[in-house]
C-alpha positions as CSV (number, residue, x, y, z in Angstrom):
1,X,164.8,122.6,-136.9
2,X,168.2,121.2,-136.6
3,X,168.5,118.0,-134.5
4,X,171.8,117.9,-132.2
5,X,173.6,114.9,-133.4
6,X,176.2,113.5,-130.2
7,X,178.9,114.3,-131.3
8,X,181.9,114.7,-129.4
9,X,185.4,116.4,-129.6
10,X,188.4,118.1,-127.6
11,X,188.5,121.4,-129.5
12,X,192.3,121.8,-128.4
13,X,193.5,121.1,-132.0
14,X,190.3,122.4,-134.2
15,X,187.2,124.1,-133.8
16,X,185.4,121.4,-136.3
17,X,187.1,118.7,-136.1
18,X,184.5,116.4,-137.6
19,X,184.0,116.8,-140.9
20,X,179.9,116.6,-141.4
21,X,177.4,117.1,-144.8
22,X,179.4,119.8,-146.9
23,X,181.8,121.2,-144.1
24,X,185.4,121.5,-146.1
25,X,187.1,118.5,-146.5
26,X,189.4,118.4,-143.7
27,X,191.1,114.8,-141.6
28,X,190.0,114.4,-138.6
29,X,192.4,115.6,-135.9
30,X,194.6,112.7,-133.4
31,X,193.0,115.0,-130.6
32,X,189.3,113.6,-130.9
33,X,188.2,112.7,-127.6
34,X,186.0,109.5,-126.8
35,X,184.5,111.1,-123.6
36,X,184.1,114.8,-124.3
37,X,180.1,115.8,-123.8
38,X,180.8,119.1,-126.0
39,X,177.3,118.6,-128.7
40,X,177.5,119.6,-132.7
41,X,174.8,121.1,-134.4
42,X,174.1,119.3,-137.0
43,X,171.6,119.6,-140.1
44,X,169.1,116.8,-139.6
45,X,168.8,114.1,-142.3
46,X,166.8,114.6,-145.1
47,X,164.0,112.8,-146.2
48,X,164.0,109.7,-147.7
49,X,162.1,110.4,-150.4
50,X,165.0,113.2,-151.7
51,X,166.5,112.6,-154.7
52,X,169.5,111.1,-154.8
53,X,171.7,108.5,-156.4
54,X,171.4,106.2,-153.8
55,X,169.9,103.9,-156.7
56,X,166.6,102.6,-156.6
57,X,164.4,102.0,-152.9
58,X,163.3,98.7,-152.8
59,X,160.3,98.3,-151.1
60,X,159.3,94.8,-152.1
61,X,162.2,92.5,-151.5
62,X,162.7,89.8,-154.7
63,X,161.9,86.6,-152.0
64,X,159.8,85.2,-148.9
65,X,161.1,84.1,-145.7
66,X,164.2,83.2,-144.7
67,X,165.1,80.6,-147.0
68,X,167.2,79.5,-149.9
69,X,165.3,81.4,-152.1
70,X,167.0,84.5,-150.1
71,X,170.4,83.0,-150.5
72,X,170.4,82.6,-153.9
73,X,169.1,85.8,-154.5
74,X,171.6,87.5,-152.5
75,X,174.5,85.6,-153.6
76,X,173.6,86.2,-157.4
77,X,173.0,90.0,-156.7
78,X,177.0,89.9,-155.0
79,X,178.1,89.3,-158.7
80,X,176.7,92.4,-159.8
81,X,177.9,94.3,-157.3
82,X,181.0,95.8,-159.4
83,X,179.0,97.1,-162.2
84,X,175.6,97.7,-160.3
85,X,176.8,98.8,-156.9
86,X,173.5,101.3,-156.6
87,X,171.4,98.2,-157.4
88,X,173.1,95.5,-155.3
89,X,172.9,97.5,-152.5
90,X,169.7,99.2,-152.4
91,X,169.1,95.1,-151.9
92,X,171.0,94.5,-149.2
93,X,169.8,97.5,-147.9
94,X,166.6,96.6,-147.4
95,X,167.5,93.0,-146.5
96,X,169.2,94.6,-143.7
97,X,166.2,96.7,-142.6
98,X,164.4,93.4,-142.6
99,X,166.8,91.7,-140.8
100,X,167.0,94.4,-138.3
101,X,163.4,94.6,-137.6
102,X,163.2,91.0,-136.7
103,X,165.0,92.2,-132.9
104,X,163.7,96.1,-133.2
105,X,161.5,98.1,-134.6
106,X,163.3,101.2,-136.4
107,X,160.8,103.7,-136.2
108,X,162.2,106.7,-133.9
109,X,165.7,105.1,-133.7
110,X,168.7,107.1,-133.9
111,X,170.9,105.0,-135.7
112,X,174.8,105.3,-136.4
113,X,175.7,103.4,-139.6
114,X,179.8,103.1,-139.0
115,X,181.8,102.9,-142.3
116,X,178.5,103.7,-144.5
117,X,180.7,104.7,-147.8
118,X,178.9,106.8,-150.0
119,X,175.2,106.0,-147.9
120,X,173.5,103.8,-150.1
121,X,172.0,102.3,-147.3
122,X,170.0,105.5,-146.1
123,X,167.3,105.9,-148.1
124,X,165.6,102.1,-146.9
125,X,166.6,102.8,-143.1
126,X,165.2,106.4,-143.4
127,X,162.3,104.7,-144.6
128,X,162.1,102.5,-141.9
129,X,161.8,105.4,-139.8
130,X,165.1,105.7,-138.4
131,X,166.9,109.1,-137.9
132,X,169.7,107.9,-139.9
133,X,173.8,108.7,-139.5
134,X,176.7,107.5,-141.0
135,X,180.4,107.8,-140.6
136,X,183.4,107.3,-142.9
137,X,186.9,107.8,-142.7
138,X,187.3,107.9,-146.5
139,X,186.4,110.9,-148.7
140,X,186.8,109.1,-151.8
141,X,184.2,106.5,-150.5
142,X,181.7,109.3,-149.1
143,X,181.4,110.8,-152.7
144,X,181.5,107.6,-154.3
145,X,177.9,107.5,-155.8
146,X,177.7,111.1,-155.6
147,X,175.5,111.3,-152.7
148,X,174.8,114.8,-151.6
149,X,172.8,114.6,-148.7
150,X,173.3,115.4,-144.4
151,X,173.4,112.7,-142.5
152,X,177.6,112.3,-143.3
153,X,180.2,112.6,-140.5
154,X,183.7,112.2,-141.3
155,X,185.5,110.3,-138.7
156,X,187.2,107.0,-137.8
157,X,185.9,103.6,-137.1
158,X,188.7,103.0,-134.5
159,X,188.5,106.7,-132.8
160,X,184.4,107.6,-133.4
161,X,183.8,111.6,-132.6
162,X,180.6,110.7,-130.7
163,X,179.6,110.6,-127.3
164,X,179.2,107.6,-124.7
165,X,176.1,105.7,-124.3
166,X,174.8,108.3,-127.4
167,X,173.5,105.8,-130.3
168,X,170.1,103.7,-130.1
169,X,171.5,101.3,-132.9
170,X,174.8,100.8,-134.3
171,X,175.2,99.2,-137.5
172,X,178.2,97.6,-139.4
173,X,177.9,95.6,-142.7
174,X,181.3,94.2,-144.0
175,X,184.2,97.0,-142.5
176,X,185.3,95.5,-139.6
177,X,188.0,93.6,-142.2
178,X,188.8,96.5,-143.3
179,X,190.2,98.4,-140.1
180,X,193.7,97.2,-138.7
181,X,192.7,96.8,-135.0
182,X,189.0,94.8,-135.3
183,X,189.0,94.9,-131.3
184,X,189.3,98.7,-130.8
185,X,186.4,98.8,-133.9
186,X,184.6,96.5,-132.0
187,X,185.4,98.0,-128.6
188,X,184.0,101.6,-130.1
189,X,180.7,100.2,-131.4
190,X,179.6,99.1,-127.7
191,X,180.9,102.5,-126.7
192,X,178.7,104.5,-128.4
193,X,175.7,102.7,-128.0
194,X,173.2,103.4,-125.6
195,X,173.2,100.7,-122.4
196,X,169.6,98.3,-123.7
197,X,170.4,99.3,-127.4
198,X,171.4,97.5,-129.7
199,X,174.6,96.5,-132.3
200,X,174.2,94.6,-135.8
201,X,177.8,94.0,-136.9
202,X,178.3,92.1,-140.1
203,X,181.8,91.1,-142.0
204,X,183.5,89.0,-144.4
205,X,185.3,86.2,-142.8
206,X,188.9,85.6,-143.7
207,X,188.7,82.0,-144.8
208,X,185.0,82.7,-146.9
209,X,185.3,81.5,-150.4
210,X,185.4,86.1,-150.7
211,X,187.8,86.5,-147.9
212,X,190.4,88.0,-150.4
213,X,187.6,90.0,-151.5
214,X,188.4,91.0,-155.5
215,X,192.2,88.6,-154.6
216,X,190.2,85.5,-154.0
217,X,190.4,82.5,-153.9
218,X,193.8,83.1,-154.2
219,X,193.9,84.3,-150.6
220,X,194.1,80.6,-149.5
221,X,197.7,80.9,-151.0
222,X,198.2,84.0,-148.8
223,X,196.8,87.9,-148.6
224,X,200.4,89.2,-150.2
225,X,200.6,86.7,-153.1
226,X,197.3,86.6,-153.9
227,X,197.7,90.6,-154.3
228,X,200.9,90.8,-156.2
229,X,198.8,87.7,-158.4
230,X,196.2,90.6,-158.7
231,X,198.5,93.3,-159.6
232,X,200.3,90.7,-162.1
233,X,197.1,89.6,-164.3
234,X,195.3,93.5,-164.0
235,X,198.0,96.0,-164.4
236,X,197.0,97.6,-161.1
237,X,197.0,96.6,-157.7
238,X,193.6,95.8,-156.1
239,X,191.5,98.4,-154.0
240,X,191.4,96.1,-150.9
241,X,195.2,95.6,-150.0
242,X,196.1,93.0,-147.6
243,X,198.1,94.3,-144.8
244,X,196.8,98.2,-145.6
245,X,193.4,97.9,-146.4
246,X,192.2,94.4,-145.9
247,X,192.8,92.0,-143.3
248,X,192.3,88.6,-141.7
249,X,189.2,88.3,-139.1
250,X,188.3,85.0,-138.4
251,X,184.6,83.9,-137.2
252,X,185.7,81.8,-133.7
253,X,187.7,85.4,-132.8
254,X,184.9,87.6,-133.2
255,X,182.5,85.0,-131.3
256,X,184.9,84.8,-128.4
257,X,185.5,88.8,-128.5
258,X,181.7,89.0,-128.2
259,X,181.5,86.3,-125.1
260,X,184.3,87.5,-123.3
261,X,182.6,91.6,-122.8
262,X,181.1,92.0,-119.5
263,X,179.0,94.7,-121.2
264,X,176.9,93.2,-123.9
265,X,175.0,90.1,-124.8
266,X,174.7,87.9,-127.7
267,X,171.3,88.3,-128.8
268,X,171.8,86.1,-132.0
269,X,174.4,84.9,-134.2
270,X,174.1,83.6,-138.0
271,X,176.3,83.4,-141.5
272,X,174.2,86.3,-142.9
273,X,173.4,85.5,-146.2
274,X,172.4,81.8,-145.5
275,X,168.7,80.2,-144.5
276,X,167.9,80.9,-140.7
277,X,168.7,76.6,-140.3
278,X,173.0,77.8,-141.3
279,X,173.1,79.0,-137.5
280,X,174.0,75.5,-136.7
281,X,177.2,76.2,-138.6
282,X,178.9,78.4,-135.7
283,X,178.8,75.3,-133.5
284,X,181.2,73.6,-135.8
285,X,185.5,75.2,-135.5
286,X,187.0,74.9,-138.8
287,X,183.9,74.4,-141.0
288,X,182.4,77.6,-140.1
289,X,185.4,79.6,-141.4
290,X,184.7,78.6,-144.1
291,X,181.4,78.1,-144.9
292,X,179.6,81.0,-142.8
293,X,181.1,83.4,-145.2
294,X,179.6,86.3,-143.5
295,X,179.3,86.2,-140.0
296,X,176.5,88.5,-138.6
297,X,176.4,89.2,-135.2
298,X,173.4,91.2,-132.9
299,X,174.6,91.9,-130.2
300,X,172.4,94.2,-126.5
301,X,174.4,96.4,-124.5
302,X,173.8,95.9,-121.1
């Protein structure tokens, strides 16, 4: 049986304005409405065990604990990334399920994974047990790995067609420096969850050795010269354009966005990738700019 997904929409402009699973490629309309109560029927997700190309599910993560093992493991799988994405994900995938389940169990959850790309991430959060849901802006992305499977919506980060108080758990990994307004993303994560449920958001800091993502380190010379560099030396300019597609969020914002909401509740805070002891790093302005490299952030609404 289909499962009504919360989705949410004025149908002034569109009778399907959200483009889900293989709807027609379509943009989503200006008119999307962040408090309509109209539902979508939507197909369910699939099961996890479908066959994609998703890559391979881990099961059995490469390390113990929480250590430097785990760093190093994660940090060598980053360099891969390019020509493995499949395989480096499917890792950080389950590293995320992990991580997750150290707050929350996911069994039962209906989780909203905002800015999910092609959905390489579904296949170890399905198998967590969570009814899984992602949303992406970009068609390009969503057919990247040629995933072709329901659980898609099309839709914005900043303008997200679901419903209120709707999602048990929101996740984020490494979009919020990819939207121009990281407050309004912010802003429509706590939205959307439910009030006791909880937000995992994750990005790359601006000042991380990878803040210039495929530009760096040349982003410590500045975002536009260390893309027209890019564009020099390839021949082409890089996917992730300062000013268009990438830009600056800085670790001590994001903290003091988070303290300053009357509506959540820091649960924890940590540089993602390093051992559990790194937390000691947000306590220090300047270094941890640097040296947090991805800031992760879990976060209750209340």
């Amino acid at each position: 049986m289909a499962e009504t997904v919360p989705v949410a929409w004025s149908g002034a402009a569109s009778s399907a304005p959200v483009e889900e699973l293989d709807a027609p490629v379509a943009p989503v309309p200006a008119t999307v409405s962040a408090n309509s109560a109209v539902p979508a029927e939507s197909t369910a997700p699939a099961n996890a065990g479908d066959a994609t190309r998703e890559g391979p599910l881990v099961t059995q993560l490469p390390y113990p604990g929480w250590g430097l093992q785990r760093s190093a493991k994660l940090f060598l799988a980053h360099r891969k990334e390019q020509v493995d994405p499949a395989g480096f994900y499917s890792l950080i995938a389950a590293d995320s399920v992990r991580q997750l389940e150290r707050y929350t169990p996911l069994a039962g959850k209906l989780m909203l994974d905002v800015g999910g790309g092609p959905g390489y991430f579904r296949s170890a959060f399905m198998n967590a047990g969570a009814r899984y849901y992602w949303v992406e802006p970009d068609v390009s992305e969503m057919g990247a790995a040629g995933i072709e499977v329901p659980g898609r919506v099309r839709g914005s980060a900043l303008e997200m067609p679901f419903r209120d108080n709707s999602i048990d758990l929101t996740y984020t990994s490494n979009v919020l420096e990819h939207v121009p307004d990281a407050w309004k993303m912010c802003g429509e994560l706590v939205r959307v969850t439910k009030p006791g449920g909880l937000i995992f958001l994750s990005y790359t800091s601006w000042l991380s050795p990878w803040g210039g993502h495929e530009t760096a380190p040349w982003h410590y010379l500045g975002g536009h010269r260390a893309a027209a560099r890019f564009e020099r030396l390839k021949g082409h300019p890089p996917k992730n354009v300062y000013g268009s597609s990438l830009f600056p969020v800085y670790v001590a914002d994001c903290l003091a966005w988070a303290r300053s909401r009357m509506d959540v509740e820091i649960v924890d805070a940590m540089p993602r990738y390093l051992p559990d002891w790194g937390k000691v790093i947000l306590r220090i302005p300047g270094l941890r700019e640097i040296v947090t490299w991805n800031l992760a952030m879990i976060l209750r609404k209340k």
